[in-house]
C-alpha positions in Angstrom: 198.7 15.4 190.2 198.4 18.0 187.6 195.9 15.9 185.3 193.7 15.1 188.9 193.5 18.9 189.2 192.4 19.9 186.1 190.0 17.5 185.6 188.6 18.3 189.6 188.5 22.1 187.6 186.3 20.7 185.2 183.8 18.7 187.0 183.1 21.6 188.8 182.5 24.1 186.0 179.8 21.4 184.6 178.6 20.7 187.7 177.9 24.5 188.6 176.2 25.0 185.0 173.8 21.9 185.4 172.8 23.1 188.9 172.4 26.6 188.3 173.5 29.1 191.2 170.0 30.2 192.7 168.0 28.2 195.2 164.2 28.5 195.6 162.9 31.9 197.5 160.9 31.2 200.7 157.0 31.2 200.7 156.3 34.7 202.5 152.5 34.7 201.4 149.2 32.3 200.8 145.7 34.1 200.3 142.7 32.1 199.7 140.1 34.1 198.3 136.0 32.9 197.8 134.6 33.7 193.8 132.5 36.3 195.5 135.5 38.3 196.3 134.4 39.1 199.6 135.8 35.8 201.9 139.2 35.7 202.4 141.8 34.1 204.8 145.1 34.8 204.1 148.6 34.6 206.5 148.6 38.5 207.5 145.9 39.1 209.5 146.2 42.9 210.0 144.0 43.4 206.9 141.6 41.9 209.3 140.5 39.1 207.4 140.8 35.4 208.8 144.0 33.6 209.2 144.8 30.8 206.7 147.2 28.2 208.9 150.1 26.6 206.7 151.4 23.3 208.1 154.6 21.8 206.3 155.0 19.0 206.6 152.3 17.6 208.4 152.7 17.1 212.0 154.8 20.1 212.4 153.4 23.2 214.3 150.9 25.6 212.4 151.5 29.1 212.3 150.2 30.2 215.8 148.4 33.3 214.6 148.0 35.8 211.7 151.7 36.7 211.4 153.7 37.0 208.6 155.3 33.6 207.3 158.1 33.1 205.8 158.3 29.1 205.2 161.2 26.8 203.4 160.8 26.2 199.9 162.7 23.2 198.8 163.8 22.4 195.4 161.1 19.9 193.7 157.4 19.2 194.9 156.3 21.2 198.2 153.5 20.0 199.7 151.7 21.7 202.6 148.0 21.8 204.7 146.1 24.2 205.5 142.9 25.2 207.6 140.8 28.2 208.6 138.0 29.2 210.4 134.4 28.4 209.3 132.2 31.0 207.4 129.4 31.8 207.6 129.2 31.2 211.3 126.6 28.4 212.2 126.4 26.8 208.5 127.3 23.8 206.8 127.5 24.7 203.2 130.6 26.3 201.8 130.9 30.3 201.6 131.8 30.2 197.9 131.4 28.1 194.8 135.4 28.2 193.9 138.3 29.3 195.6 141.3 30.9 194.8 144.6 30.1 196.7 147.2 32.7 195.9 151.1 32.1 196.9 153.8 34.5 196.7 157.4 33.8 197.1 160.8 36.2 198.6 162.1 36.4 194.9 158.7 38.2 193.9 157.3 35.1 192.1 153.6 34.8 192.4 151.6 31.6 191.3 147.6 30.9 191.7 145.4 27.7 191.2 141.3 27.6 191.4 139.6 25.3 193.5 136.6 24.0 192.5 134.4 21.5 195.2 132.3 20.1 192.4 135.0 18.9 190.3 137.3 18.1 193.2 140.1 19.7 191.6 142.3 22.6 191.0 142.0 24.6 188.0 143.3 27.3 186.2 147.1 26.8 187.9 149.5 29.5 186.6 153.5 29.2 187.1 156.0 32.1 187.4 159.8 32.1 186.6 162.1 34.4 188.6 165.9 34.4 187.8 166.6 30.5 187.8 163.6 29.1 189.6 160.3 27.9 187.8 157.3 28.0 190.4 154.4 25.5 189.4 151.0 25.4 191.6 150.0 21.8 191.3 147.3 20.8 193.3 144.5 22.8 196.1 141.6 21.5 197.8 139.3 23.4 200.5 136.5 22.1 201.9 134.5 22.6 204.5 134.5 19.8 207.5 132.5 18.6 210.4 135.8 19.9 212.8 137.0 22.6 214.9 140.7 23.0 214.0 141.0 26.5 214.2 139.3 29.9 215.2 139.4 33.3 213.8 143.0 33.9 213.9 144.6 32.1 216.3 145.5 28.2 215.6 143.6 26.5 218.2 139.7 25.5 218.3 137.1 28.3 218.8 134.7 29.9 216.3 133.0 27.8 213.7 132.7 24.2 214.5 132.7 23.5 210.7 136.4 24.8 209.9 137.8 24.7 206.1 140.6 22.2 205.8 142.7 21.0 202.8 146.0 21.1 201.2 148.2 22.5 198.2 151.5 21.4 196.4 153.6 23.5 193.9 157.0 22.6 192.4 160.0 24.8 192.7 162.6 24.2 189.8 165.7 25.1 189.0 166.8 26.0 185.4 170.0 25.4 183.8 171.0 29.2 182.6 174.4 29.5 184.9 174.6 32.9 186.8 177.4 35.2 185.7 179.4 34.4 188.6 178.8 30.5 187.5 180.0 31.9 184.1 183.6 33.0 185.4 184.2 30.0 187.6 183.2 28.1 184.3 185.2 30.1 182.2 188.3 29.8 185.0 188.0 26.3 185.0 188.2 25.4 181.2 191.5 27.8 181.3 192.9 26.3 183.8 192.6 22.7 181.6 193.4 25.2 178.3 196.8 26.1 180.3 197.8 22.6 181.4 197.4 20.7 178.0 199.4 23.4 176.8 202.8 23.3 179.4 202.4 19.6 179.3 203.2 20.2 175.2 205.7 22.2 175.9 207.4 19.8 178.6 206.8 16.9 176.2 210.9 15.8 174.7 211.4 15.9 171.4 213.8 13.2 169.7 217.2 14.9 167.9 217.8 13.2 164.5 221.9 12.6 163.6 
């Protein structure tokens, strides 16, 4: 009974230092911002810019309007879509050459990829570590489509007939550096095994030589 305990003690020190103790911080924030500097949507639309709407995964609800968000992260790859309205009103032809899609997380971790139309693909990604978690933008596209997803601010059709569509995927990731609290349980454990080796030496009979 005692050896079952002790080693129960120590598969869960190990198993709290290769975990770590932090989980990944919500997404509270996603910006996409046109090279000119000038065309944003972003997810707070009280700086009266247009709304970008975040859909994870896909076939769940949007964001209804321009509120605040504040959407699971999960540990590994997160992959969401996104749409806003169409600008400039009437055209075809995308507002910007590039894009910038900036996310920001509870914890205060920022990350930020490019997205370039020509090239198809996202560039310049950045990551950003915060206590256990390494953020990684991945992946960003946002093109402008023959649809009407969205309008201004509110996720239903109006506005622009040619809305921007696309998605993005970033990787949260967990780091092995235990947490000082994972440090005492650790700590706890290996005496608890330190102690029982030792009574179970002391219990152990000795012979007596005649």
């Amino acid at each position: 009974m005692t050896k079952t305990i002790l080693f129960a003690a120590a598969a869960t020190a190990l198993a709290l230092v290769s975990t770590g103790a932090n989980a990944a911080a919500n997404l509270v924030s996603a910006a996409v911002t046109g090279s000119n500097g000038a065309t944003v949507w972003n997810t707070t639309s009280s700086t009266g810019y247009y709304t970008v709407f975040l859909q994870q995964p896909l076939g769940n609800v949007m964001n209804p309007t321009g509120q605040a968000i504040n959407d699971l992260t999960e540990a590994g790859l997160n992959s969401f879509t996104i749409n806003g309205d169409g600008w400039p009103i009437g055209g075809k032809a995308a507002s910007d050459p590039r894009y910038t899609l900036t996310l920001k997380f509870a914890d205060g971790a920022t990350i930020s990829g490019v997205y370039d139309p020509l090239f198809e693909e996202a560039l310049n990604v950045t990551s950003s570590t915060v206590g256990n978690t390494t953020y990684t933008f991945v992946d960003f596209g946002w093109d402008r489509v023959h649809a009407n997803n969205v309008s201004g601010n509110v996720a239903r059709p109006g506005g622009d007939d040619r809305d921007y569509a696309g998605q993005f995927s970033f990787t949260a990731v967990e780091g092995a550096v235990p947490e000082p609290t994972t440090w005492a349980m650790m700590l706890a454990g290996f005496g608890m095994i330190g102690l029982g080796l030792r009574s179970r030496r002391s219990a152990t009979p000795r012979l007596a030589h005649a």
